[in-house]
Each structure stands twice: as C-alpha cells, then as structure tokens.
Backbone as JSON, one array per atom type, in Angstrom:
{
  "sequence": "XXXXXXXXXXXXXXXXXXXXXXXXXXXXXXXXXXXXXXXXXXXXXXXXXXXXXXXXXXXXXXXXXXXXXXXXXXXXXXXXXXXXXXXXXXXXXXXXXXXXXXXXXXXXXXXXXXXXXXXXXXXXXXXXXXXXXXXXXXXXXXXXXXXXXXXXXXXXXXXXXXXXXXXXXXXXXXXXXXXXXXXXXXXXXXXXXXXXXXXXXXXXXXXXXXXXXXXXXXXXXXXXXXXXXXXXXXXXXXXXXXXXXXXXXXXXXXXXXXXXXXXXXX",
  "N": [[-26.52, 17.87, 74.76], [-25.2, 21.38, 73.84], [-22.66, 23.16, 73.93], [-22.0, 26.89, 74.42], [-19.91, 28.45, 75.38], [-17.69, 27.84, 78.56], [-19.62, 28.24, 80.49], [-22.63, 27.49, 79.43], [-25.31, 26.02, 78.78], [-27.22, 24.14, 76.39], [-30.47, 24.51, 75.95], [-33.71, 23.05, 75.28], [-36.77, 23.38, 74.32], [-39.8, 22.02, 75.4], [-42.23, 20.18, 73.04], [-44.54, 19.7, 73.58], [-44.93, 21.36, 76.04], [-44.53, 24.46, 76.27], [-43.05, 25.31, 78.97], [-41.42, 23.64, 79.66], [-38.42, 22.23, 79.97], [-35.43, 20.35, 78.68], [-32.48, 18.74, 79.11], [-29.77, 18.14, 76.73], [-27.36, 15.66, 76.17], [-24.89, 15.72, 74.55], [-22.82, 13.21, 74.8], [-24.39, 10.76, 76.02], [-26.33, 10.48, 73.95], [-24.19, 9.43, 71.57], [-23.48, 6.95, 73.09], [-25.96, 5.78, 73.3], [-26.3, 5.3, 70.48], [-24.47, 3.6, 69.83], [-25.21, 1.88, 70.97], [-27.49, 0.76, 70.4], [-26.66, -0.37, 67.69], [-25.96, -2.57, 68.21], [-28.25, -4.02, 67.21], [-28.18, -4.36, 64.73], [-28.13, -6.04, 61.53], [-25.39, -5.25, 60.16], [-23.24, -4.83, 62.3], [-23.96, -7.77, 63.81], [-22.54, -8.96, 62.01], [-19.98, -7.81, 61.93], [-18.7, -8.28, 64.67], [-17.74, -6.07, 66.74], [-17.57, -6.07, 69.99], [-17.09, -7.78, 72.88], [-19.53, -10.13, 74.61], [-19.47, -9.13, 77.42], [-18.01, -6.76, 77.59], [-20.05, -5.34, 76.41], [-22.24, -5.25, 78.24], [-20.77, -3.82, 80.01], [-20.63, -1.29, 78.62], [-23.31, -1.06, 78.44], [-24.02, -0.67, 81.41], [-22.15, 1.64, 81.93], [-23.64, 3.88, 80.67], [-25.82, 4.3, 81.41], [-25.29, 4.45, 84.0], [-24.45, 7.16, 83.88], [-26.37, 8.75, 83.09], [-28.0, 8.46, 85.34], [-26.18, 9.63, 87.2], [-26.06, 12.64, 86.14], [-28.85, 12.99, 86.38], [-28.65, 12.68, 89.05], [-27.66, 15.23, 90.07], [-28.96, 17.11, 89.24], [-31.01, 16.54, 90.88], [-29.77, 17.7, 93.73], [-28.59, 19.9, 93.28], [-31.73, 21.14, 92.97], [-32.28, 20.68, 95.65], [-30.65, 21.91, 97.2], [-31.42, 24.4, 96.42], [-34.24, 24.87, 97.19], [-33.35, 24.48, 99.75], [-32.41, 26.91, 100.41], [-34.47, 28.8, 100.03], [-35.99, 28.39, 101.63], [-35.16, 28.81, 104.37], [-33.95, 31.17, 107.41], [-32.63, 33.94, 108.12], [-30.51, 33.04, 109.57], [-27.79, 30.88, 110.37], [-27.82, 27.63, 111.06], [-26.53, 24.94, 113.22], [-27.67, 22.54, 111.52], [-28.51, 23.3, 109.71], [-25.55, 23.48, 108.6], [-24.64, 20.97, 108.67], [-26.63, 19.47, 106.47], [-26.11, 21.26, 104.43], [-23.16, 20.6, 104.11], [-22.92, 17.57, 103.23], [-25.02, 17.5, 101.56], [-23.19, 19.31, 99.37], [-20.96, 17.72, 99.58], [-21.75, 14.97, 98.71], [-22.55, 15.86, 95.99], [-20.12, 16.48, 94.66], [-19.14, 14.37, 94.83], [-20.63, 12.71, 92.55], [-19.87, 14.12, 90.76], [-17.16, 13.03, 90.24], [-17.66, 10.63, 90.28], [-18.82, 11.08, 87.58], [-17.1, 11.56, 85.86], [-15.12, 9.39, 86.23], [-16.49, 7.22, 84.49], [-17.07, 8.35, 82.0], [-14.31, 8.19, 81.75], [-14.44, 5.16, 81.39], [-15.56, 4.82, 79.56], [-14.19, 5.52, 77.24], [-12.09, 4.11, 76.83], [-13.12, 1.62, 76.9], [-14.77, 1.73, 74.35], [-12.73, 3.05, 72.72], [-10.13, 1.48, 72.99], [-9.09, -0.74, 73.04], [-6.3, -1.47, 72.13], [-4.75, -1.31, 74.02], [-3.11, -2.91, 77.34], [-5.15, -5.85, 78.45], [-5.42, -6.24, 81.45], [-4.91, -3.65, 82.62], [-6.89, -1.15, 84.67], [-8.72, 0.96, 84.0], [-9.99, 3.92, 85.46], [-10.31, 6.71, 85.86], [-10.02, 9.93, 84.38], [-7.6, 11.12, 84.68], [-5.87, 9.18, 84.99], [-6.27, 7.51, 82.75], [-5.09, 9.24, 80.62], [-2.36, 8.96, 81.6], [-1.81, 6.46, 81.29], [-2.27, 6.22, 78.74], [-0.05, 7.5, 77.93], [2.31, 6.22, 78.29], [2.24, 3.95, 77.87], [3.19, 1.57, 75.25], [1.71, 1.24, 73.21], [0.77, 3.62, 72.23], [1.29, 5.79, 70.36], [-0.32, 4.49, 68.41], [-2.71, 4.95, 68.8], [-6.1, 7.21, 68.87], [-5.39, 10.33, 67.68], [-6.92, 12.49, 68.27], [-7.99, 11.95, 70.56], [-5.7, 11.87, 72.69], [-5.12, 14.0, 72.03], [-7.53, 15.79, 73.75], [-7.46, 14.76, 75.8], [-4.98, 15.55, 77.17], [-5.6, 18.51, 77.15], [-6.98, 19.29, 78.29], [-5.95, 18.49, 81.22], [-5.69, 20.38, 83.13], [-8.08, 20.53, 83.96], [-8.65, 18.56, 85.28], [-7.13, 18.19, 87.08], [-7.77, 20.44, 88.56], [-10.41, 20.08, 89.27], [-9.76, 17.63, 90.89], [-8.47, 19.37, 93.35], [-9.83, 20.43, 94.5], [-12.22, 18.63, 94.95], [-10.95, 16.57, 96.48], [-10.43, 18.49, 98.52], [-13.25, 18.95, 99.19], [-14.33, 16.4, 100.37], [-12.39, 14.92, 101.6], [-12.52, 16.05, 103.99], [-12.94, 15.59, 107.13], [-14.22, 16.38, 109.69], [-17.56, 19.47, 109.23], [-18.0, 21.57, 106.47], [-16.99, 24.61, 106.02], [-19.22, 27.42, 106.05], [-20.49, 30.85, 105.18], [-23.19, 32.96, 105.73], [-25.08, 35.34, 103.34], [-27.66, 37.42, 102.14], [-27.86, 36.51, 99.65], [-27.08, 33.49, 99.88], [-25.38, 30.72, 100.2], [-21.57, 30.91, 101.31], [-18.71, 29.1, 100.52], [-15.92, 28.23, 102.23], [-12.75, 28.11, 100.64], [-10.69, 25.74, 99.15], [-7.2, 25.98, 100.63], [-3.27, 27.12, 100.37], [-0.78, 26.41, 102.7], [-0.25, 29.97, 104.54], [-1.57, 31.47, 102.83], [-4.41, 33.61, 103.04], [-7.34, 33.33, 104.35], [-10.58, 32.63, 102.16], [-13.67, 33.02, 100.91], [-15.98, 31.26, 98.72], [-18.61, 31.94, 96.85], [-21.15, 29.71, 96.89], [-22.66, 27.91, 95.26], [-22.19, 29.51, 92.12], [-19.88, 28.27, 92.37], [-20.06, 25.32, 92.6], [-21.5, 25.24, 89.99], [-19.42, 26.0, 88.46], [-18.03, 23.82, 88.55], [-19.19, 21.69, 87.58], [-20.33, 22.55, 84.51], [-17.7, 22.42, 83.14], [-17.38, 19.71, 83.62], [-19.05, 19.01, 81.88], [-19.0, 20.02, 79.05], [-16.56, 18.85, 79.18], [-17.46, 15.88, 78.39], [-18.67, 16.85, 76.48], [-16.39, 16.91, 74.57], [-15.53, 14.49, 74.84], [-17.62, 12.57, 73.75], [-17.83, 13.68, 70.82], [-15.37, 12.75, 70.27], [-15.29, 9.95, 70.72], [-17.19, 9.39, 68.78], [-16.37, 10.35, 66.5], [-14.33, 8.25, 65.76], [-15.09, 6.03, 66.35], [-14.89, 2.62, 65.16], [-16.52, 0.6, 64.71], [-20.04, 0.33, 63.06], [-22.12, 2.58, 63.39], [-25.04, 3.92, 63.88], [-27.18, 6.33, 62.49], [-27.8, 8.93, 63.73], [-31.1, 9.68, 65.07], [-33.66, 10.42, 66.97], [-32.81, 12.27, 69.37], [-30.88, 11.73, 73.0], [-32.13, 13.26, 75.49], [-32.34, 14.43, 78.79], [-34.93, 14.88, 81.48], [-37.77, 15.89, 83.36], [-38.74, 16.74, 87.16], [-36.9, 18.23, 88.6], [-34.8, 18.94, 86.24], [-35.48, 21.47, 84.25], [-34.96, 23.33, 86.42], [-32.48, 22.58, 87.07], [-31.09, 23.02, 84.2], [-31.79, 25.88, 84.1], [-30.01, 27.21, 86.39], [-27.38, 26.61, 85.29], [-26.64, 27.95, 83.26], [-27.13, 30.81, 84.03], [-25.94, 33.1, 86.0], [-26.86, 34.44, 87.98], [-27.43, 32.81, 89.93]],
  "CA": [[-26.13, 19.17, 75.29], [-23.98, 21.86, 73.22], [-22.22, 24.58, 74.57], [-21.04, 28.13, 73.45], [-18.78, 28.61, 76.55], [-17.8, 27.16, 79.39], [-21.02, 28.71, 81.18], [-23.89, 27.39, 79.06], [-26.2, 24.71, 77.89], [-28.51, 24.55, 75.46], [-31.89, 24.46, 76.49], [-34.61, 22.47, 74.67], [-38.25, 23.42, 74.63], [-40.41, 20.81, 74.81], [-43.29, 21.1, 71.94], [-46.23, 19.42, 74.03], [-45.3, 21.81, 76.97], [-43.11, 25.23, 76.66], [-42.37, 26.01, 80.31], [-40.43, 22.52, 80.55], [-36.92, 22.62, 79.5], [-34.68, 19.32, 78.88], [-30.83, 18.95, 79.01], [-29.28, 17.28, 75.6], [-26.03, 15.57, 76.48], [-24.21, 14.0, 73.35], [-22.56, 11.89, 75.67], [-25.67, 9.75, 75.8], [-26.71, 10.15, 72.32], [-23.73, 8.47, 71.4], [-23.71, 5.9, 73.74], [-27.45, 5.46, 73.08], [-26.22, 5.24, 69.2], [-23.35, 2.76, 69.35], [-25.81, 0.43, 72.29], [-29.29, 0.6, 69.22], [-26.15, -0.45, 66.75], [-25.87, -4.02, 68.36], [-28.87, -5.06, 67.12], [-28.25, -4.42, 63.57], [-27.22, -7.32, 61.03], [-24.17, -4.74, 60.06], [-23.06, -5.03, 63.9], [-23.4, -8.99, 64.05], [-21.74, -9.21, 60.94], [-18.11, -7.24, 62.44], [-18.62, -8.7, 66.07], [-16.96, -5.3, 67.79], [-17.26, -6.17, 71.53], [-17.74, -8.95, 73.4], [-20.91, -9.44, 75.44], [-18.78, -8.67, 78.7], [-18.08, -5.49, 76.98], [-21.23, -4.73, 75.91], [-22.8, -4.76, 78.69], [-20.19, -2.57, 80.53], [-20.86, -0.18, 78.22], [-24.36, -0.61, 78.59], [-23.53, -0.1, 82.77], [-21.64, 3.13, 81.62], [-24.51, 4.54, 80.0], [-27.08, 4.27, 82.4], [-24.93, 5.1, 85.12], [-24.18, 8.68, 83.52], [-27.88, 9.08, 82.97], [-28.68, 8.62, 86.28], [-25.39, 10.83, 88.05], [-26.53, 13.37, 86.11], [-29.87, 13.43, 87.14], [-28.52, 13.07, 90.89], [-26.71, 16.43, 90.34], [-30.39, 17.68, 89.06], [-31.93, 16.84, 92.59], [-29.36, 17.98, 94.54], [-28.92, 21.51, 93.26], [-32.84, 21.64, 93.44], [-32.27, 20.43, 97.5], [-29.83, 23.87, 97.87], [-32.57, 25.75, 96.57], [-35.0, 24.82, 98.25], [-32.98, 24.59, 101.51], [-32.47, 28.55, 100.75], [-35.4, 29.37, 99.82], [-36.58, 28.54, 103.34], [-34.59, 29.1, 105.46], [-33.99, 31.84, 107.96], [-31.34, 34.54, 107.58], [-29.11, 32.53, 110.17], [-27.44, 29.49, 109.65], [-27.82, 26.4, 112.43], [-25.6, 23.66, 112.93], [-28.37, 21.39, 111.56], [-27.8, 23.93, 108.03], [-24.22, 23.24, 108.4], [-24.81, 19.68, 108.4], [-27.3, 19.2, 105.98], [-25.64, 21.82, 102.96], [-22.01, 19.85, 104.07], [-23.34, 16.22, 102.93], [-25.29, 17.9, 100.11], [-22.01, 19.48, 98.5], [-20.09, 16.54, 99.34], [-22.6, 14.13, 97.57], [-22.39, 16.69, 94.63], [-19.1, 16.56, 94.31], [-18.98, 12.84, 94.93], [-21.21, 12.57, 91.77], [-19.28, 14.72, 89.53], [-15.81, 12.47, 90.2], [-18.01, 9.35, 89.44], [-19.19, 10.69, 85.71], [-15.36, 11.74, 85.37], [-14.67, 7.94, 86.03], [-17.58, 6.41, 83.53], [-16.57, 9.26, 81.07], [-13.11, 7.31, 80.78], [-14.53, 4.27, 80.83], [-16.57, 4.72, 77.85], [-13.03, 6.14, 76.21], [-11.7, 3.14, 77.41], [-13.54, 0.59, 76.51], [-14.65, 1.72, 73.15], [-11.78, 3.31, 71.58], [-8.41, 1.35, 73.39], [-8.98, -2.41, 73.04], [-5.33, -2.17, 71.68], [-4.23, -1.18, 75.96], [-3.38, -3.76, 77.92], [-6.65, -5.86, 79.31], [-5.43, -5.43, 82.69], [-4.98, -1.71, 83.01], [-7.86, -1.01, 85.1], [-9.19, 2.68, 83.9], [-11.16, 4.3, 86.18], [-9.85, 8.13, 85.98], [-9.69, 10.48, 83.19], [-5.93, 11.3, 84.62], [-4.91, 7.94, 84.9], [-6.41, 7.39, 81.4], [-4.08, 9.92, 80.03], [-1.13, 8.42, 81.88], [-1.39, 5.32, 80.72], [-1.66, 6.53, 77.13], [1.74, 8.22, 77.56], [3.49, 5.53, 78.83], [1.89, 2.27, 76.63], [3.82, 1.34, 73.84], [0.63, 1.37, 71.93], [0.62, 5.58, 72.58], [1.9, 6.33, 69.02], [-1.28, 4.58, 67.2], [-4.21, 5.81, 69.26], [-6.54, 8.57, 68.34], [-4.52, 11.52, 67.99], [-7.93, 13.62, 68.93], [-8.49, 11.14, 72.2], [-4.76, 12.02, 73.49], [-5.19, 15.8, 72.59], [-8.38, 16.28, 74.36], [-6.92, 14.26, 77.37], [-3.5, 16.46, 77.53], [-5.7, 19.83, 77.1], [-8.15, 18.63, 79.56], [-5.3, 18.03, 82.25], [-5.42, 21.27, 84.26], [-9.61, 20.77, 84.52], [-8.4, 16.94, 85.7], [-6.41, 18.42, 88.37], [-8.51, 21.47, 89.37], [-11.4, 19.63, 90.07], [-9.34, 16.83, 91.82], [-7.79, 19.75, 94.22], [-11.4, 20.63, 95.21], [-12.85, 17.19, 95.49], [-9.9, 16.08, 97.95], [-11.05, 19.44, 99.89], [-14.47, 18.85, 99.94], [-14.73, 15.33, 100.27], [-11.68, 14.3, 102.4], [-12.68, 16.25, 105.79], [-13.92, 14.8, 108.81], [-15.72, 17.74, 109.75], [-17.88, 19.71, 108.45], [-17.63, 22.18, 105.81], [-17.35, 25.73, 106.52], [-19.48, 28.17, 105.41], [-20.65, 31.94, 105.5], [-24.38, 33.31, 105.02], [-25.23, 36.07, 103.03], [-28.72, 37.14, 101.67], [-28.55, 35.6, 98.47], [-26.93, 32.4, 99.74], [-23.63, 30.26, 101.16], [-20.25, 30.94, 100.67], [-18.13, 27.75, 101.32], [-14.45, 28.26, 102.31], [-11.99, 27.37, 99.44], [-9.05, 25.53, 99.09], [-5.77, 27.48, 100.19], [-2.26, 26.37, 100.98], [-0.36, 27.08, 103.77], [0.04, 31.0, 104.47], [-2.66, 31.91, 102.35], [-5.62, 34.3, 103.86], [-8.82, 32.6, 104.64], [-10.96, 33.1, 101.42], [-14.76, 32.26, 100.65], [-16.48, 31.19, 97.51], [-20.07, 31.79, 96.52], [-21.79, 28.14, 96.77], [-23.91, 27.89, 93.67], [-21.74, 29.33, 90.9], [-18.64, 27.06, 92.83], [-20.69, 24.08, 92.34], [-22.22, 25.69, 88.38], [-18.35, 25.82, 87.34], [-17.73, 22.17, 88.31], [-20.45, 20.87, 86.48], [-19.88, 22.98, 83.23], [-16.37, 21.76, 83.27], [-17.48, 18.39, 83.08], [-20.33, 18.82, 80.88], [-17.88, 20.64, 78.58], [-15.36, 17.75, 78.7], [-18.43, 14.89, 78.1], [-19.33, 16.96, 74.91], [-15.68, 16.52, 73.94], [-15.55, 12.72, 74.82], [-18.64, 12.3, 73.13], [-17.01, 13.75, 69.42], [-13.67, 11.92, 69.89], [-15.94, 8.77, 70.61], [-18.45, 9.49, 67.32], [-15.39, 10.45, 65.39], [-12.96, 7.49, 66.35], [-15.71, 4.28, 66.82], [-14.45, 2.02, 64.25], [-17.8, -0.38, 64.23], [-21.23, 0.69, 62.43], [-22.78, 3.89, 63.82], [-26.93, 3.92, 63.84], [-27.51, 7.34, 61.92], [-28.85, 10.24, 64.83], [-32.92, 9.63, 64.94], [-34.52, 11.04, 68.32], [-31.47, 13.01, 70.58], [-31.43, 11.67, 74.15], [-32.72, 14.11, 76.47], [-32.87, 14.61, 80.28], [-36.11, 15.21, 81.68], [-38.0, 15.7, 84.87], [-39.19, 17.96, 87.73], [-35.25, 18.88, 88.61], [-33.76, 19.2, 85.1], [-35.71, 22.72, 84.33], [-34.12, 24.07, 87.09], [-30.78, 22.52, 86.73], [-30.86, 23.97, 82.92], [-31.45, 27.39, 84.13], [-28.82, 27.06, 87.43], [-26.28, 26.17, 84.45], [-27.07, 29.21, 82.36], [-27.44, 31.86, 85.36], [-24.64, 33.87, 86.74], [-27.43, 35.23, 89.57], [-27.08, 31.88, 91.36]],
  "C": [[-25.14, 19.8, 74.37], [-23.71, 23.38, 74.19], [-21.13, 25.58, 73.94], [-20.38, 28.52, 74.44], [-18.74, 27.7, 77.51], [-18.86, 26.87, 80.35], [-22.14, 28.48, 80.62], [-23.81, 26.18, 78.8], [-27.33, 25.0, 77.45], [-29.85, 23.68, 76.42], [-33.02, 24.28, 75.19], [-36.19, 22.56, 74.62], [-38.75, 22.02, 74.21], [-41.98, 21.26, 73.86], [-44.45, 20.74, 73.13], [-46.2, 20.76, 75.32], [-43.91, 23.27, 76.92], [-42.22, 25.47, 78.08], [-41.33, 24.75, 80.57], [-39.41, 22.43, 79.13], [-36.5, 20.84, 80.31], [-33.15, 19.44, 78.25], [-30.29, 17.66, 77.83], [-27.87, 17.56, 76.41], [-25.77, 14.39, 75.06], [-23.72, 13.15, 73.75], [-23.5, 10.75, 75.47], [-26.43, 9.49, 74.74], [-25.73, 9.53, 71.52], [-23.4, 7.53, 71.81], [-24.72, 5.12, 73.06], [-26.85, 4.41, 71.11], [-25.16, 4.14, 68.72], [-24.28, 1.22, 70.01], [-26.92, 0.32, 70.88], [-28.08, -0.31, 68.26], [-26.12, -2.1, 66.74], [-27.02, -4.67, 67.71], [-28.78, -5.06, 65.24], [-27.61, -5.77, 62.47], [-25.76, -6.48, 60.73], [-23.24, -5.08, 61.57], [-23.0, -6.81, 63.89], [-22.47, -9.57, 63.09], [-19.51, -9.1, 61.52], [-17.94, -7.8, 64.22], [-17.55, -7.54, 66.75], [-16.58, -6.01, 68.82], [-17.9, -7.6, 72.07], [-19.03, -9.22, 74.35], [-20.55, -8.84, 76.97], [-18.9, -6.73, 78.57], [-19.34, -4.58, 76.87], [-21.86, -4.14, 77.28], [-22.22, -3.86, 79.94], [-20.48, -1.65, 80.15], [-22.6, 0.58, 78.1], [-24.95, 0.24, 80.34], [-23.47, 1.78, 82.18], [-22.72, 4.0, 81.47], [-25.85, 5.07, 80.77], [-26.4, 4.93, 83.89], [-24.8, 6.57, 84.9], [-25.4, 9.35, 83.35], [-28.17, 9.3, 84.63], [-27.89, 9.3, 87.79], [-26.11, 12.25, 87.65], [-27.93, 14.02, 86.4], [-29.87, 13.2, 88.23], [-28.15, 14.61, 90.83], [-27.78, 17.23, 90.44], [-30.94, 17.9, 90.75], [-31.4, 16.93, 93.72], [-28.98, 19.55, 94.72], [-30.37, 21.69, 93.65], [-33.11, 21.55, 95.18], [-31.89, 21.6, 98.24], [-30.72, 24.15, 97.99], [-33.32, 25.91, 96.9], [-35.19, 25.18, 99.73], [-33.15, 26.73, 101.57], [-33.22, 29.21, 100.62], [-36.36, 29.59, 101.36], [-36.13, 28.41, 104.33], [-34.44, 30.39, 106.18], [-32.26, 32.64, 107.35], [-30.06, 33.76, 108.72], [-29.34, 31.25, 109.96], [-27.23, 28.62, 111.12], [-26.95, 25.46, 112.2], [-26.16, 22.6, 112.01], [-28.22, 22.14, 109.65], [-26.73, 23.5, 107.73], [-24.48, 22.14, 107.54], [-25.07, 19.02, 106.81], [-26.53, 19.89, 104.26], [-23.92, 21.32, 102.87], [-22.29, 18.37, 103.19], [-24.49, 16.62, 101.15], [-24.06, 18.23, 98.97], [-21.01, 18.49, 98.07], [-20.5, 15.07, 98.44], [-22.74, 14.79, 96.25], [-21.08, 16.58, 93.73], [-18.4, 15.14, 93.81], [-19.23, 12.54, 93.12], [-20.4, 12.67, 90.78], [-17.84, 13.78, 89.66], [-16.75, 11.25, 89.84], [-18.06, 9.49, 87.92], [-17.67, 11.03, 85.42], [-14.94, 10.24, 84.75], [-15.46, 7.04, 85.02], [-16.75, 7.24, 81.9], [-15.14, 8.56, 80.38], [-13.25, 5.98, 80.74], [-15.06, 4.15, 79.74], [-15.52, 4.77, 76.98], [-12.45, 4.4, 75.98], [-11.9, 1.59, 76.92], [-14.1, 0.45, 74.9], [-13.98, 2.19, 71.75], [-10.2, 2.77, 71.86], [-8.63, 0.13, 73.7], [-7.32, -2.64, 72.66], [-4.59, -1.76, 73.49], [-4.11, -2.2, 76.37], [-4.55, -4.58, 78.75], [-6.47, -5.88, 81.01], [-4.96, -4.82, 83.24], [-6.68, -1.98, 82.88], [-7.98, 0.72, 84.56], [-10.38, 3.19, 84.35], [-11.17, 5.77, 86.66], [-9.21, 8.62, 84.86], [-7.91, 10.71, 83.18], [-5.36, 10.24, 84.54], [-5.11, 7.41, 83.23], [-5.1, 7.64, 80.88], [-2.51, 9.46, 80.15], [-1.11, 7.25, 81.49], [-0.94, 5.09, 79.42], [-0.52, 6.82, 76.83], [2.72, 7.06, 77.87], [2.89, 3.97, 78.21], [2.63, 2.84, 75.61], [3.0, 1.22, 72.34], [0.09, 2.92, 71.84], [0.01, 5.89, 70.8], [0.42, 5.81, 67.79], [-2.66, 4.65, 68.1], [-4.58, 6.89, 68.57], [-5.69, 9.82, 68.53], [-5.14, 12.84, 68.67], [-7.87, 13.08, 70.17], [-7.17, 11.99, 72.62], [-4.82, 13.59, 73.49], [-5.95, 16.38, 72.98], [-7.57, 15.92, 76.03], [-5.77, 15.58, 77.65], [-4.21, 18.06, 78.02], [-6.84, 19.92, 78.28], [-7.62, 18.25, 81.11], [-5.64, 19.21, 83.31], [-6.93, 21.16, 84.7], [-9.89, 19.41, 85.58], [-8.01, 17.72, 86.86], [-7.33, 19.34, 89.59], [-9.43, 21.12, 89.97], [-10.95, 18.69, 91.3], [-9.02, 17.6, 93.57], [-8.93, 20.03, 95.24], [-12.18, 19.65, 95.85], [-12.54, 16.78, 96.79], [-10.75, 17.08, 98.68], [-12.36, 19.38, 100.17], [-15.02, 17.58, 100.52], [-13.94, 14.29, 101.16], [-12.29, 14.98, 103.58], [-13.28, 15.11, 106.39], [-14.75, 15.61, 108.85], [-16.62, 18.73, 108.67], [-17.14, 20.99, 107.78], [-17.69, 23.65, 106.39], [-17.74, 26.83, 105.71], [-19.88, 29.39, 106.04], [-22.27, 32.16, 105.15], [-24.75, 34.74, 104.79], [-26.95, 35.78, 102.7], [-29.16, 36.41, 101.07], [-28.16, 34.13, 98.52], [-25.84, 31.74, 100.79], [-22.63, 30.62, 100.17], [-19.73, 29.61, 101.78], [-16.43, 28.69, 101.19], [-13.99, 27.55, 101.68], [-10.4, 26.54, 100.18], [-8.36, 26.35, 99.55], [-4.64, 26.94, 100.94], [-1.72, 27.56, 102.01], [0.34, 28.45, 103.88], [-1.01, 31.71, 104.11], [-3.63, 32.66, 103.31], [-6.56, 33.71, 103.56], [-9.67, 33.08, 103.44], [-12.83, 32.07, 101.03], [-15.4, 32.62, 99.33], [-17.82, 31.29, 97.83], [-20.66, 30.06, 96.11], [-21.9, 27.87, 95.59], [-22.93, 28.27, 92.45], [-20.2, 28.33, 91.1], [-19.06, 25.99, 91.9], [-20.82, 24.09, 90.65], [-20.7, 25.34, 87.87], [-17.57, 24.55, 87.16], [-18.42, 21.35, 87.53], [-20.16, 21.32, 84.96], [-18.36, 22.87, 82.99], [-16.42, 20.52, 82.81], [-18.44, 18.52, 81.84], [-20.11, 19.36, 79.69], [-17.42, 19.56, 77.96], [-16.4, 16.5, 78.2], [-18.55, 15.35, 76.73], [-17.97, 16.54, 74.29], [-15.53, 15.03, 73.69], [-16.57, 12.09, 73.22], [-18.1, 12.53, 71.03], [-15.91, 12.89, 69.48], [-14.46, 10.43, 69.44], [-16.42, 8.37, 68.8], [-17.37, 9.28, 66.19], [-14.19, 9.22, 64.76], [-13.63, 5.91, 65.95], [-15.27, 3.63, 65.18], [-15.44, 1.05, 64.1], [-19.08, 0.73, 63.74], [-21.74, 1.6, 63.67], [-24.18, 4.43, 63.79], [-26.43, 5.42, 63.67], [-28.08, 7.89, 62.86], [-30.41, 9.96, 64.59], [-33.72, 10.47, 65.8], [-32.95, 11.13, 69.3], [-32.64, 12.21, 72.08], [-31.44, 12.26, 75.09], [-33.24, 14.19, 77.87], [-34.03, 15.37, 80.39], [-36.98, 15.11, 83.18], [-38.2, 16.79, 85.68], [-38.13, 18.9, 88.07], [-34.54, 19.49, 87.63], [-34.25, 20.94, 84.52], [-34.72, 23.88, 84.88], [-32.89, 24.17, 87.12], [-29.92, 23.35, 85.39], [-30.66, 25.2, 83.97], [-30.11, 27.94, 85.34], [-27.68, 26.97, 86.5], [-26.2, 27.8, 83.7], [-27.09, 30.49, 83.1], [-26.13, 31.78, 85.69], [-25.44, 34.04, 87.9], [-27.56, 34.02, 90.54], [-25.89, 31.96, 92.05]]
}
C-alpha cells in the first residue's frame, strides 16, 4: 500500500481481470521479505532470531493479513446492511451496526498491537526480554525510559513520538466505542448512520457520519503501518531477500474496501 495523504491508497489493477482491485500493504511485503530470508544460506550463516522468535514473527504476519481482511468484510457488512434497509432504523439495526463498529474498531487496536510487535521484536532485541510490548504507546514509553533509548533507531523513536497524538486519538475513540454496555447511539439519514462521538462533560451532543468515522481510523493506521514498514526495511540489521512479487490483498471485500478508502461520498 502507498499513500499520497492521509485519505488514500493505491489501488492495483489486476492484469488477468481489470474490474478487481487489490490493496498493497508494505507492512507485509516486508514481513513477507525478512520471513523468505530465513531460508537463505546468508540467513543461517548470521543466525538473527531464534526459532521462538521466528515464529512470532511469523504469528505477526499472518495475523495482520488476516485483521486486515476482517476490516474488508466488515465495511462490506455496513454496506450491505444500508443498502437494504428501510429508511427507519429498528432496534435489531441498532444492535447489529453496534457489534459491527465495535468489532471494527476491536480489529484496528489489534493491528496497532502486532504493528509494535513486529517493531519489537525485530528491531529492539537490545530491550529488556521481559518488557512485554503489546501497544504502540507503551512501545514508545518504554523506549524513553530504557537505558538502551540513546542507541535505538533514531527513525523508530521519531516515528513513535510523531505518531503519539494518532496513538491517543484513536485510543479516546476505541475506549468510547468499545467500553459501553449499551448500545451505540446512532442517527439515520438517507445516505447512512451517524454515530454519536466522544464529548466530555458540558459539551453539546454531537454526531459523526459512520463510514468516513470508521475510513479515518483505518487510514491512520494504514498510514502508520507504511511508516513501520520503512523504519523496519531501513533498520533490519540481518540479510534482506531483494523485493520480487509485492504482497497483495485480494478477494470479494478488498475492491470495495479500496474504493471505501479512497471515497469521501461514503
């Protein structure tokens, strides 16, 4: 995936078939590119990681593959739901687009947490081995406060630091969508839901448009993954398999998810 703002992703024609569109995430092409590297004699030669390691990172990799294509078939579930539905909204709507958002949201705080394990595990072997890292913010805090700060990547700590207010923003949202009891509350217009936002005490009652809510959490992360993904490439200190075939999301969801990413009219 590359992106020229916060609001896009590139979109991939496929040659055997134009109408189908697949989502490049470098994230997974360097994953993909450090996991092909193990089998090389260069690679058994420097023994990087241990097999514990390894196959955490082979975990990591697969798990981010397969959040992101949850996120795929859960936006396509909205659109569906709105596509047929009636102009009023039932409790059984409530329900159903509450547990959708909240599993959306769920998602996107898991690849957060893989995202720093990958950091984690393949660029900060000099960290203590038990500091558990399982959050891009706690990442960051740990970096500041280890005594091994000062010889880390100097790119890893200044993506983390500049990356803090997108750490938080999403966190403030998550908590709100993901801590209730009840359900969520929303509004229905023609073209869709508005969910009620965040707002501290005093504040006037204020509602967001669903769909580009959801679009700016995702391009946020998918944003911060492309950065991971360079610090990673730039940083890995073992043998690096040369780019061959990019790895590419694909599938009856990902079409749609591309263009949902790219679209303001959702």
């Amino acid at each position: 995936m590359s992106s020229n703002n916060d609001n896009s992703v590139r979109m991939v024609e496929n040659e055997g078939d134009a109408s189908e569109t697949l989502l490049e995430l470098s994230i997974l092409d360097t994953l993909d590119r450090i996991i092909n590297s193990w089998t090389s004699e260069t690679f058994q030669n420097e023994g990087v990681f241990s097999q514990a390691v390894r196959e955490h990172i082979r975990h990591v990799c697969k798990c981010i593959h397969y959040d992101v294509h949850g996120l795929s078939i859960l936006i396509d579930m909205l659109q569906q739901h709105g596509a047929q539905r009636n102009s009023m909204s039932t409790s059984h709507d409530v329900h159903f687009i509450s547990a959708i958002v909240r599993q959306y949201m769920n998602n996107i705080n898991r690849l957060y947490d893989f995202l720093a394990q990958a950091i984690s595990l393949i660029l900060l072997p000099q960290l203590p081995s038990h500091i558990s890292i399982d959050s891009c913010r706690m990442l960051l805090e740990k970096i500041e406060n280890t005594s091994e700060g000062p010889g880390l990547p100097d790119s890893l700590t200044k993506v983390l630091q500049l990356n803090q207010p997108r750490f938080d923003a999403f966190q403030c949202n998550y908590h709100f969508v993901c801590q209730h009891k009840k359900d969520l509350q929303f509004q229905v217009r023609p073209e869709g839901y508005d969910m009620k936002r965040p707002i501290q005490m005093g504040e006037a009652i204020e509602y967001l448009p669903l769909l580009p809510f959801l679009r700016d959490m995702t391009c946020s992360l998918l944003t911060f993954s492309e950065e991971v993904a360079d610090v990673i490439s730039t940083n890995y200190d073992g043998f690096l398999e040369p780019p061959s075939i990019s790895v590419d999301l694909e599938g009856g969801c990902i079409a749609s998810f591309v263009k949902f990413l790219n679209h303001d009219e959702y």
